[in-house]
PDB file of N, CA, C and O in Angstrom:
ATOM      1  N   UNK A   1       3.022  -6.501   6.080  1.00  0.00           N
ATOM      2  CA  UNK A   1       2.003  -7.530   5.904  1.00  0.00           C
ATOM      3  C   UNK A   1       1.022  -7.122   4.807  1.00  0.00           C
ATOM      4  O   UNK A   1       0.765  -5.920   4.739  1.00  0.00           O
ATOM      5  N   UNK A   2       0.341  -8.086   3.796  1.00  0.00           N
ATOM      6  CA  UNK A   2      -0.346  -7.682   2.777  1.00  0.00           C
ATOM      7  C   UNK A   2      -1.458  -6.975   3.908  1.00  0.00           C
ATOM      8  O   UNK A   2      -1.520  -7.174   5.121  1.00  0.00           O
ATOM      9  N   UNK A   3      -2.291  -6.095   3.059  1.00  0.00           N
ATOM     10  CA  UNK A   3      -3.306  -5.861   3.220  1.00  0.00           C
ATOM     11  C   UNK A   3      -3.191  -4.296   4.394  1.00  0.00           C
ATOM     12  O   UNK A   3      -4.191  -3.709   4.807  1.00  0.00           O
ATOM     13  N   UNK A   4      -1.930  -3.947   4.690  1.00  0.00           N
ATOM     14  CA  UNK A   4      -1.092  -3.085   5.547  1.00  0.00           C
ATOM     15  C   UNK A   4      -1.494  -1.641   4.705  1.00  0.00           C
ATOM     16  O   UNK A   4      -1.377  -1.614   3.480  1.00  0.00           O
ATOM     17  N   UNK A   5      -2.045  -0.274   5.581  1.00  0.00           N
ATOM     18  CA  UNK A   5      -2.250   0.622   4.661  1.00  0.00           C
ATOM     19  C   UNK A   5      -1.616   2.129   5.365  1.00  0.00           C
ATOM     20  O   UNK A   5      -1.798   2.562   6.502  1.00  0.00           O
ATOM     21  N   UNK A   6      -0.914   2.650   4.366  1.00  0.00           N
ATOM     22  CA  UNK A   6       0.057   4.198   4.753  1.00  0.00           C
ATOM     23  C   UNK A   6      -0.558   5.304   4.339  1.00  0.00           C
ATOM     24  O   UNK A   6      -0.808   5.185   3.140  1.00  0.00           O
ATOM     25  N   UNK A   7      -0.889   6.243   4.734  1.00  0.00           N
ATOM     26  CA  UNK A   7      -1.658   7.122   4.142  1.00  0.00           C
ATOM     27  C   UNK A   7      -0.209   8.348   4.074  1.00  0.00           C
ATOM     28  O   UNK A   7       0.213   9.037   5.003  1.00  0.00           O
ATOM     29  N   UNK A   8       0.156   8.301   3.037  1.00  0.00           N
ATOM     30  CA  UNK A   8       1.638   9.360   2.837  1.00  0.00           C
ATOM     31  C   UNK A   8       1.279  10.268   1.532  1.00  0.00           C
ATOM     32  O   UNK A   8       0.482   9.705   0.782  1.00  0.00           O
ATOM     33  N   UNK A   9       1.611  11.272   1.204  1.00  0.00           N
ATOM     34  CA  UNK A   9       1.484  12.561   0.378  1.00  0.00           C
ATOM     35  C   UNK A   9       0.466  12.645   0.076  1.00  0.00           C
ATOM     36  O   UNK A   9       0.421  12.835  -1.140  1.00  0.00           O
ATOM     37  N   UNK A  10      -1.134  12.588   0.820  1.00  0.00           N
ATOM     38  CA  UNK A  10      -2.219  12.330   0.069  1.00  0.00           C
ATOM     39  C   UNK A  10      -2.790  11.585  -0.493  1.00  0.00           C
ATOM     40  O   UNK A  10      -3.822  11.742  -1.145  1.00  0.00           O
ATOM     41  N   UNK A  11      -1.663   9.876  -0.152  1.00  0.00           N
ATOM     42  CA  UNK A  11      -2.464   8.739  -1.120  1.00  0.00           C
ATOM     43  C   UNK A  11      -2.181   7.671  -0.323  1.00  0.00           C
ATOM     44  O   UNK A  11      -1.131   7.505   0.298  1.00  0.00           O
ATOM     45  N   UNK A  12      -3.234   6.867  -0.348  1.00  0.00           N
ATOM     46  CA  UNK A  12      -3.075   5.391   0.670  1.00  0.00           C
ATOM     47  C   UNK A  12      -2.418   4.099  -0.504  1.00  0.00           C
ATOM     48  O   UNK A  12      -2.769   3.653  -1.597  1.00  0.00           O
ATOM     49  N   UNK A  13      -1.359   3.870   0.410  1.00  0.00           N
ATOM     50  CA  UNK A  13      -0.498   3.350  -0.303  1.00  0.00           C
ATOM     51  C   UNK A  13      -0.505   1.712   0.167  1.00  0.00           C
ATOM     52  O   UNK A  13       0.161   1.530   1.186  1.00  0.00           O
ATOM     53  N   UNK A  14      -1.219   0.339  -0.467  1.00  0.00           N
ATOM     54  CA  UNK A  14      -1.887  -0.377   0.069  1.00  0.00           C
ATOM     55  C   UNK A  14      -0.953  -1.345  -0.225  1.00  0.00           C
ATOM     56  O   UNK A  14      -0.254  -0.947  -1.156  1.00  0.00           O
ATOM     57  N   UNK A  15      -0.524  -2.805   0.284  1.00  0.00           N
ATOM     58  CA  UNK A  15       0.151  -3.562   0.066  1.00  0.00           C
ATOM     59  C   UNK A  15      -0.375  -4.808  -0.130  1.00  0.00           C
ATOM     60  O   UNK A  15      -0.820  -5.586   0.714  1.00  0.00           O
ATOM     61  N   UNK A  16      -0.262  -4.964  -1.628  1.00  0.00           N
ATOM     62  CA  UNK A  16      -1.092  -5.789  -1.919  1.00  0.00           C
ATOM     63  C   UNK A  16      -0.709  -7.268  -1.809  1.00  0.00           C
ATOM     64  O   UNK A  16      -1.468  -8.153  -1.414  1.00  0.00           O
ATOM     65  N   UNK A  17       0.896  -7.475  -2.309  1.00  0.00           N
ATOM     66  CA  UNK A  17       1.632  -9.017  -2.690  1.00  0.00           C
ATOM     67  C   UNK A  17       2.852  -8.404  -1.973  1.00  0.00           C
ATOM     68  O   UNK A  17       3.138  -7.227  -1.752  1.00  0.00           O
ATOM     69  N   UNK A  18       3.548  -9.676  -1.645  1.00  0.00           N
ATOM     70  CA  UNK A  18       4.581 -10.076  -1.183  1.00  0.00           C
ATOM     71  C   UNK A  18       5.484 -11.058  -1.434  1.00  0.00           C
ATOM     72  O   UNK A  18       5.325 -12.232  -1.099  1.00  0.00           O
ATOM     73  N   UNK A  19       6.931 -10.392  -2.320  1.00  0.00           N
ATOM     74  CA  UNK A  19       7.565 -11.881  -2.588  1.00  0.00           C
ATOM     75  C   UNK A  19       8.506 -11.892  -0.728  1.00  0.00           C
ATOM     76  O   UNK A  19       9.162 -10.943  -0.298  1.00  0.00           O
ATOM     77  N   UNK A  20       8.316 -12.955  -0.134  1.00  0.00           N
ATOM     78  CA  UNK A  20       9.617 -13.377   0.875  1.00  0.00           C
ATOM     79  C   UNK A  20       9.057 -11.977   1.891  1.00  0.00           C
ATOM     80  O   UNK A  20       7.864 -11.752   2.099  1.00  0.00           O
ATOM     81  N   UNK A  21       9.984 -11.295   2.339  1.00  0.00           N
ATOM     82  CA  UNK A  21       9.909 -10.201   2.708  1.00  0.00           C
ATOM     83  C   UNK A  21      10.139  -8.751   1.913  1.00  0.00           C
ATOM     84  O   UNK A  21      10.292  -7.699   2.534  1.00  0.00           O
ATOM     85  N   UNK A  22      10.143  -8.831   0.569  1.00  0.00           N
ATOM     86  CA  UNK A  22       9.746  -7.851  -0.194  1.00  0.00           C
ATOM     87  C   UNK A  22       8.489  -7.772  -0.523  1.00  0.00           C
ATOM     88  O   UNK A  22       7.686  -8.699  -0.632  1.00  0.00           O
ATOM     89  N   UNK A  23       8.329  -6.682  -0.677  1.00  0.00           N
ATOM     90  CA  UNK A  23       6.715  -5.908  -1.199  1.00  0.00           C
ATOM     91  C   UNK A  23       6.815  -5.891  -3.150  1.00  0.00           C
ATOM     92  O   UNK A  23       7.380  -5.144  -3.950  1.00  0.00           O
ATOM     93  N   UNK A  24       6.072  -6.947  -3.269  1.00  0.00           N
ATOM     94  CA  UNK A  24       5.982  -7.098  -4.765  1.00  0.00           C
ATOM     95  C   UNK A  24       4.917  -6.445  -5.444  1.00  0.00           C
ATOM     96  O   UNK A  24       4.976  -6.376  -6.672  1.00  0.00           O
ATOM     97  N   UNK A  25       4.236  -6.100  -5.012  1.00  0.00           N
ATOM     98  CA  UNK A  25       2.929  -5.632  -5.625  1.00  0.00           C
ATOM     99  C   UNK A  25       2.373  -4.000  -4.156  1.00  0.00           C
ATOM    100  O   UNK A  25       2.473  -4.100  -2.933  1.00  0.00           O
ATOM    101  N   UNK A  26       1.900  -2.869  -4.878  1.00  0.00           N
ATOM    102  CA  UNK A  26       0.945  -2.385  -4.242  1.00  0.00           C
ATOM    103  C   UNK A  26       0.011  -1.549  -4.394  1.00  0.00           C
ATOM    104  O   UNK A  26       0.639  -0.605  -4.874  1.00  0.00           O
ATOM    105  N   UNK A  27      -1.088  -1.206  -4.326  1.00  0.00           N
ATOM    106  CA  UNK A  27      -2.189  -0.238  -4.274  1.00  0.00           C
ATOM    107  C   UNK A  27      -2.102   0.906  -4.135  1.00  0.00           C
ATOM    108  O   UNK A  27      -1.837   1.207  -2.972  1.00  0.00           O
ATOM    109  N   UNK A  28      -2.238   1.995  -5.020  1.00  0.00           N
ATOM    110  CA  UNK A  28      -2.209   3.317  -4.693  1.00  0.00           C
ATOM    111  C   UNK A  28      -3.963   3.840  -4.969  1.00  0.00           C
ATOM    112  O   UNK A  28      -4.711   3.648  -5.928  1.00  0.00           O
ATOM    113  N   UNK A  29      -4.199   4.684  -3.437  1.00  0.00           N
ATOM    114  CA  UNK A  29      -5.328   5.308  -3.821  1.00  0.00           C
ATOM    115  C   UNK A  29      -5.416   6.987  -3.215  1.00  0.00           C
ATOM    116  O   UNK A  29      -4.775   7.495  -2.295  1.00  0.00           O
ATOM    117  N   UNK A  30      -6.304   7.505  -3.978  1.00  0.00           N
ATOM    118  CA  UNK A  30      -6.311   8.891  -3.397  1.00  0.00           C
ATOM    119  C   UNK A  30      -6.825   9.424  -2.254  1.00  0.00           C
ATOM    120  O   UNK A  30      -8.051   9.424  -2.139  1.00  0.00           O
ATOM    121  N   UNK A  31      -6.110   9.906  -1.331  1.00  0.00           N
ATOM    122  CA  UNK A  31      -7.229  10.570   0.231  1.00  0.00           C
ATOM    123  C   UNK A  31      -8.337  11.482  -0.187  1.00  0.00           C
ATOM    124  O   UNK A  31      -8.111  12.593  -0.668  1.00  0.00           O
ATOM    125  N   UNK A  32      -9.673  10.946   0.023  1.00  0.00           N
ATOM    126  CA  UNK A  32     -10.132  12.071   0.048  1.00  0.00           C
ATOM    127  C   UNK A  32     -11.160  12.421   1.124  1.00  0.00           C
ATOM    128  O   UNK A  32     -11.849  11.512   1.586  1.00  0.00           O
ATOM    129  N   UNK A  33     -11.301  13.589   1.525  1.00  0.00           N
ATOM    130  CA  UNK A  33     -11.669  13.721   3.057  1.00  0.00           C
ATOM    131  C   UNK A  33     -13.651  13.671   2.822  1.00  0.00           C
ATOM    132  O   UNK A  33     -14.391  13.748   3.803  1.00  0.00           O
TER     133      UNK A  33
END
């Protein structure tokens, strides 16, 4: 779902667009504590 967020190798990986049920677009940002 857009707006869905993964926090994997140190970076939140944000989902921005969606074609259908593919992930067309997404956000990468850095963890920082």
């Amino acid at each position: 779902m857009i707006g869905d967020q993964v926090e994997w190798d140190g970076l939140t990986w944000t989902i921005a667009e969606m074609d259908g049920n593919q992930v067309s677009k997404i956000g990468v940002r850095i963890v920082t504590d």
